[in-house]
N, C-alpha and C positions, 0 to 999 in steps of 0.2 A: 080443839086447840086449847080453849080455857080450862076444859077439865087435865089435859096435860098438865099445863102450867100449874093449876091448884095441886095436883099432885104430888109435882116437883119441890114447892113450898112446904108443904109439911113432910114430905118424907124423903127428902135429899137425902138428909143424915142416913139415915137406914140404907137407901138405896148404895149410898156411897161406899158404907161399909161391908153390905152384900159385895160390891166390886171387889173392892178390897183382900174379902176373901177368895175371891174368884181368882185374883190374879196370883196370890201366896200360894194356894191349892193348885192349882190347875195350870198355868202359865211358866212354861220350865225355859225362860231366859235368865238372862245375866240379874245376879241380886240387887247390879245399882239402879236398873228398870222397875225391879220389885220395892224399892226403897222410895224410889223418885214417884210414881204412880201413887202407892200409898199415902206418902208425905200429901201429894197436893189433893188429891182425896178428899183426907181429915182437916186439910188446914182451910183450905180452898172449897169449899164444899160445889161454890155455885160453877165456877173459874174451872174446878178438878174434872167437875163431871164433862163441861164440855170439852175440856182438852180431851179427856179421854173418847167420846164418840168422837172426834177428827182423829187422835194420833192414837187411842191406845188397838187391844187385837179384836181384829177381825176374826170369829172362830170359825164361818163360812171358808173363809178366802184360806185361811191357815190348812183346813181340812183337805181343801181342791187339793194346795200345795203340796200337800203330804206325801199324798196316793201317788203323787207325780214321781218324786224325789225317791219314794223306797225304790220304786220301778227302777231308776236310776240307777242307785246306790247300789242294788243289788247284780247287777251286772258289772260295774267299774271293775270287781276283781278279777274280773278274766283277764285284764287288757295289759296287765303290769310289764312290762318292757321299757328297760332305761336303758342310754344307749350310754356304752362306755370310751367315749371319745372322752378324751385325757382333761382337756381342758373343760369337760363339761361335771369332772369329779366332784370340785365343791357343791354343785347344786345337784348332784345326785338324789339325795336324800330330799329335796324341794319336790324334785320332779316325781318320785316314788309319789311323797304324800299326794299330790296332786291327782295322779293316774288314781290312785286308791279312792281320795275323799270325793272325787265328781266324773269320772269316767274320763279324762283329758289326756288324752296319751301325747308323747312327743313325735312332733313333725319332723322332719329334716328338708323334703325335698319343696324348698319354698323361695318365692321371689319377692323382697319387699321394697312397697316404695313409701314414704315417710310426708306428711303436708303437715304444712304450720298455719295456712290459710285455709277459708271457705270458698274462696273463688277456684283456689288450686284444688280442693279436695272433688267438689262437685262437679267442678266442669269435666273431670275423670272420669269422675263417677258416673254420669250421663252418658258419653262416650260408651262406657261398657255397657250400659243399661241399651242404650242404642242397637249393640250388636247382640246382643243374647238373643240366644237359641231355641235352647229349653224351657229356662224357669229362671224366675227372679222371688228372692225371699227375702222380705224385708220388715225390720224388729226395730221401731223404735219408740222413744220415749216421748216426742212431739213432734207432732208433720203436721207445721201449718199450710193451711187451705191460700197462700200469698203467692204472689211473684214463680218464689221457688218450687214451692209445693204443687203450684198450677204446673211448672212446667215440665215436672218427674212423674204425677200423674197424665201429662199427654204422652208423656215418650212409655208409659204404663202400657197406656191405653193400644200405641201402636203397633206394639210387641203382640200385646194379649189378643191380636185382631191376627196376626201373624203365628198365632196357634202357640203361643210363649205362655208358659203356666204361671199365675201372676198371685203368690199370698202376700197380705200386709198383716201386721200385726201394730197394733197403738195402743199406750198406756193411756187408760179410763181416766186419768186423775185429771184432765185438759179439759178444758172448751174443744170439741173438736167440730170443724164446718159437718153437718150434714149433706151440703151439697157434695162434699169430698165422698162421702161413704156411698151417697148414691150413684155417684159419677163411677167410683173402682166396680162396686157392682154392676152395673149397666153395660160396660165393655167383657164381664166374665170375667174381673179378678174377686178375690176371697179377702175379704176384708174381717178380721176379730178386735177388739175391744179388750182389756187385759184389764180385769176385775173395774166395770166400770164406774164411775160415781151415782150412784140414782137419786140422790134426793136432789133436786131440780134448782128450790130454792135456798140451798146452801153451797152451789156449786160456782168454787172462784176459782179461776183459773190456776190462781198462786197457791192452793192451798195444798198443799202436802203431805198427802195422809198415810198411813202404810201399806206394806206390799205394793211396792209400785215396781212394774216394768222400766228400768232405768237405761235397758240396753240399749246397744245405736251399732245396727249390725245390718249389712245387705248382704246377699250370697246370689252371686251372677252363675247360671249353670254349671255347678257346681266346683268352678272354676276360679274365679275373683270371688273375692270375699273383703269388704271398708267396714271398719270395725274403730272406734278413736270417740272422742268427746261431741263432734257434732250431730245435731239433730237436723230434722227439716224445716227451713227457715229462716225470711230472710235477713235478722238479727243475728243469724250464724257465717251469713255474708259481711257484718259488718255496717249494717242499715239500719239497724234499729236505734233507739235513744239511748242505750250505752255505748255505740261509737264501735271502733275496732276492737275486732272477735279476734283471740290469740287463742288458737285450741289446735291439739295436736291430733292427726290421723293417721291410719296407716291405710293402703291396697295390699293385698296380701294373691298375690297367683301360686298359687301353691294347694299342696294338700288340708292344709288347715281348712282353707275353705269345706272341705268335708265334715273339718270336725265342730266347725260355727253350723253347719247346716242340721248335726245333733242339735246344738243348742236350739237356733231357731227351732225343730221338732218339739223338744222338749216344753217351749212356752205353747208352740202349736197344740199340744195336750190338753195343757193345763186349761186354754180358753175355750176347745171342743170337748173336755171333760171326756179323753179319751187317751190312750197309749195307741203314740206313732214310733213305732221299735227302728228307727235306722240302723240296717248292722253296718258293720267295717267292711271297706269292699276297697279293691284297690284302686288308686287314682290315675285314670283315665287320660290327660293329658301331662303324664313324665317328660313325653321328648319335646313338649312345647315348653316347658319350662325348665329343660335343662337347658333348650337351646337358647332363651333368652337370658340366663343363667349366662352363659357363655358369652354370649356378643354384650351384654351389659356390665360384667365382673371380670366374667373367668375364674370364679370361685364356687366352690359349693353352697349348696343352698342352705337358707336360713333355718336354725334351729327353733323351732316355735312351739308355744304349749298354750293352750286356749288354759283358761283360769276364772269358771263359774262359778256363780255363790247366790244364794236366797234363803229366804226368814226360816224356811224350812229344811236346809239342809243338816245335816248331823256335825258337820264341822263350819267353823268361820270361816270360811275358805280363802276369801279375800284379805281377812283381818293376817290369817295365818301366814298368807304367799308373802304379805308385806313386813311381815314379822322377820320372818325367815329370812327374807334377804336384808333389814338390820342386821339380825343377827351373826350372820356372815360373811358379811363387808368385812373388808379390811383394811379398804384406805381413803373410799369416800363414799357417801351416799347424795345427792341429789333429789329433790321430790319438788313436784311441781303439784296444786292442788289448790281451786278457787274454794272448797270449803274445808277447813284445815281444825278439825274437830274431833282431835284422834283419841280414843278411848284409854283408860290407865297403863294397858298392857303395850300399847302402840308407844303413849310417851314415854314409858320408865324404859323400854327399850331403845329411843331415842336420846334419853337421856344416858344410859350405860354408852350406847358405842359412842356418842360426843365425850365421854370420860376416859375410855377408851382408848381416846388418840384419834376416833373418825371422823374428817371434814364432812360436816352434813350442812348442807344450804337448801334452805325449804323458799320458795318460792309463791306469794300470795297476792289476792291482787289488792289493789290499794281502793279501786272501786266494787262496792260488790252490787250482786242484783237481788237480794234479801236484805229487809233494813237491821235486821241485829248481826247479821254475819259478821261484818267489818269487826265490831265489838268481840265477840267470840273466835276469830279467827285472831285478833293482835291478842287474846289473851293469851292463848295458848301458848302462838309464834313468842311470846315476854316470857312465859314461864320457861325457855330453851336456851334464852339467852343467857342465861347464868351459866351454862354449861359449854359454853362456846361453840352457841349451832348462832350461823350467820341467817340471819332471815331478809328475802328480799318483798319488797312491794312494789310489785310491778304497774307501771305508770299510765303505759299508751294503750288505754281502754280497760277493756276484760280480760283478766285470764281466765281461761276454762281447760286448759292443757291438763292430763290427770294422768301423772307417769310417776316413776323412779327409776334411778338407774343406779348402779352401783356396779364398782372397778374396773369399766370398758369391759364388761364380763356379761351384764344381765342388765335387760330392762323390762320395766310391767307396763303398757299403754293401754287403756280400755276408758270404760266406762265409769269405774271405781273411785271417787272422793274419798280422802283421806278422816270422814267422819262415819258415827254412828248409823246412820242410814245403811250407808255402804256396806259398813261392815255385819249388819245387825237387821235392818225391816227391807232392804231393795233387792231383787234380783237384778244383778251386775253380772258384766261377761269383762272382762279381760285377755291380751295375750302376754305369755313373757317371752322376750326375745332371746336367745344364747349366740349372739354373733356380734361379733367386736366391731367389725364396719357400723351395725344401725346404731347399736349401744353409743359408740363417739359421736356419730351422726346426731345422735338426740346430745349430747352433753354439748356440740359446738352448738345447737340450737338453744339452750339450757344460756352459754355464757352471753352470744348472741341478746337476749332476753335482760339481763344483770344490765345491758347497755341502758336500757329505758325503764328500770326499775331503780328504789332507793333503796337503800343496806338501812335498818335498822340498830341502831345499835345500845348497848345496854344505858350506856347513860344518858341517852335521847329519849328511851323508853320511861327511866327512874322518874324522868321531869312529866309526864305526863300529868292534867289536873284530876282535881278529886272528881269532877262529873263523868270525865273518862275512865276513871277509876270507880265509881257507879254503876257504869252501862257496864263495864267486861265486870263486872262482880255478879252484878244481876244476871246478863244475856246467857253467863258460862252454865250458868243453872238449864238451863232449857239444853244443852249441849246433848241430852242423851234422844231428842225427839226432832234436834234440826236435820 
């Protein structure tokens, strides 16, 4: 270790600037990555280098990805089918790209049911996990070994004893209980680790390094499918030290579930360093869900489109879908988003359609659970306000709800934050919805919310002091790594 350190001493500089190169030459992301890295590098020598081993690239984890995504990319053109229902014409051209840039074709034949809580989401969720059949696959980004997490691994364990085929999937970047992974094993479930952390004594639970698994997805026998903001945990019930959890979910009965069971595949790959090919095959339970179709609505099912994206895909996929639909809106936009850190292409599109004429109300929460968030979240939320986007901070605990909707037309609900992560170092899954019943549904949820939140407003903002005017000057800086 001392000869590290002595090393580090005299030839930072050098080493820094080897990086340096490495990421101008080699590193084909966005130039303000390449600007930002560099900067703190040369200026930062001691402060550069180790931001960069936490957040800069992994060229391991990038490579996995790669091999993964052409596999991918390279099939998506077969699948190109957009459906020409009348009212689905403006987003025609969303859905093409979509089908094109990540293999996501559109659903129709779908039943959705919408939660605003973790009490309501999971006790669902259990329910189905209870009844499954076949197989249960489940992708998320933290499953605490607590309360919760004890009591979805026994209903695991009871299924997989009942001949039920059980894989989990957990992002490396957590503390995760070992008693948990030896427990899933021991009953016959398949447990993976998503590019794990290995150095031992640098590993904090909070720390956020790139490529992470961010999605939050279960797939019930091919059949259900809960996809939405929450992870496993019982701070996701509203128990932990930030109080009440506001995050939005969906259940999905329907065919998508097929198309989440790609995705889940796909990460399955990535962490067995293998191709699991699922083709398209047709969905097996139609008349169960036309019939609850019928006795629940009596309308057609839900138009859906799964909406994937990671470090290594050829497109932003996520940046893109939420582009697209600014860009398209016509009379209002909505967005819900605990980390509100949207890249230049995200704002100045927020800023054209609020000039525009388009009511856009962004919604943040007033407490956050990262200590520079709050600062770089009202930055941003301030730099909007000149344009007449109304920003809300929401009061009664946490938001973690991560949606948009726009003109009772379209909504995107997943896993996806409105920051750089999202758009740039996480693999995210999302769906967008094309059905006017969930779409209102979420905007009466949306006003609902505005009750226990405060409106911001420009000349509340003007008065803020110079020390507050400090932290979001300083914090905005980091924006491209939170």
């Amino acid at each position: 270790m001392s000869i590290v350190i002595y090393i580090l001493k005299e030839y930072i500089f050098y080493i820094n600037i080897f990086l340096v190169i490495i990421i101008i030459l080699i590193e084909k992301r966005n130039p303000l990555y390449t600007l930002f890295w560099s900067t703190l590098l040369l200026l930062t020598p001691y402060l550069g280098f180790i931001l960069y081993l936490f957040f800069g690239l992994k060229f391991r984890k990038r490579r996995t990805a790669e091999k993964y995504y052409k596999w991918k990319f390279s099939r998506s053109r077969e699948i190109i089918d957009v459906s020409d229902r009348p009212d689905l014409f403006k987003w025609k051209q969303l859905i093409s790209y979509l089908e094109v840039s990540s293999k996501n074709k559109l659903t129709s034949l779908n039943s959705l049911k919408l939660f605003t809580n973790g009490e309501d989401f999971f006790g669902t969720l259990k329910e189905d996990l209870k009844n499954a059949k076949k197989s249960i696959l489940i992708e998320y980004y933290l499953f605490r070994y607590d309360g919760l997490g004890r009591e979805i691994i026994q209903i695991l364990e009871e299924r997989a004893n009942e001949g039920v085929e059980v894989k989990v999937i957990i992002d490396g970047s957590s503390s995760i209980d070992k008693k948990m992974l030896k427990s899933i094993r021991r009953f016959g479930g398949e447990v993976k680790r998503f590019f794990p952390w290995h150095f031992l004594f640098l590993k904090i639970a909070y720390l956020r390094v790139n490529y992470r698994d961010h999605r939050k997805i279960t797939i019930i026998d091919d059949k259900y499918a809960y996809i939405g903001g929450f992870n496993v945990g019982d701070e996701y019930l509203g128990k932990g030290k930030i109080g009440n959890w506001r995050d939005t979910g969906v259940r999905i009965f329907g065919e998508t579930a097929l198309e989440l069971k790609k995705e889940f595949y796909f990460s399955w790959g990535i962490v067995n360093k293998k191709v699991f090919d699922i083709e398209d095959s047709e969905y097996e339970y139609e008349s169960e869900v036309i019939t609850d179709l019928i006795q629940n609505r009596g309308k057609q099912g839900a138009y859906v489109q799964v909406v994937s994206s990671g470090p290594n895909y050829q497109y932003r996929t996520m940046r893109d879908n939420f582009m697209k639909i600014i860009m398209e809106a016509q009379n209002y936009i909505y967005i819900q988003s605990p980390y509100f850190v949207p890249d230049e292409s995200i704002l100045e599109a927020l800023k054209l359609a609020a000039t525009s004429g388009i009511k856009i109300r962004i919604m943040i929460p007033f407490k956050t659970d990262h200590i520079f968030l709050k600062w770089v979240n009202q930055y941003f939320a301030g730099e909007l306000l000149e344009f007449g986007v109304e920003i809300y901070q929401y009061q009664n605990g946490f938001l973690h709800s991560k949606t948009i909707i726009a003109d009772d037309e379209i909504a995107s609900v997943g896993t996806a934050n409105f920051d750089y992560r999202s758009f740039y170092q996480n693999f995210e899954v999302n769906i967008n919805i094309y059905q006017k019943e969930i779409v209102t549904q979420l905007k009466g949820e949306f006003h609902k919310d505005m009750k226990f939140s405060k409106r911001l407003y420009e000349s509340q903002y003007a008065k803020r002091g110079p020390w507050i005017k400090l932290k979001e000057s300083v914090f905005r800086l980091l924006a491209p790594i939170l």
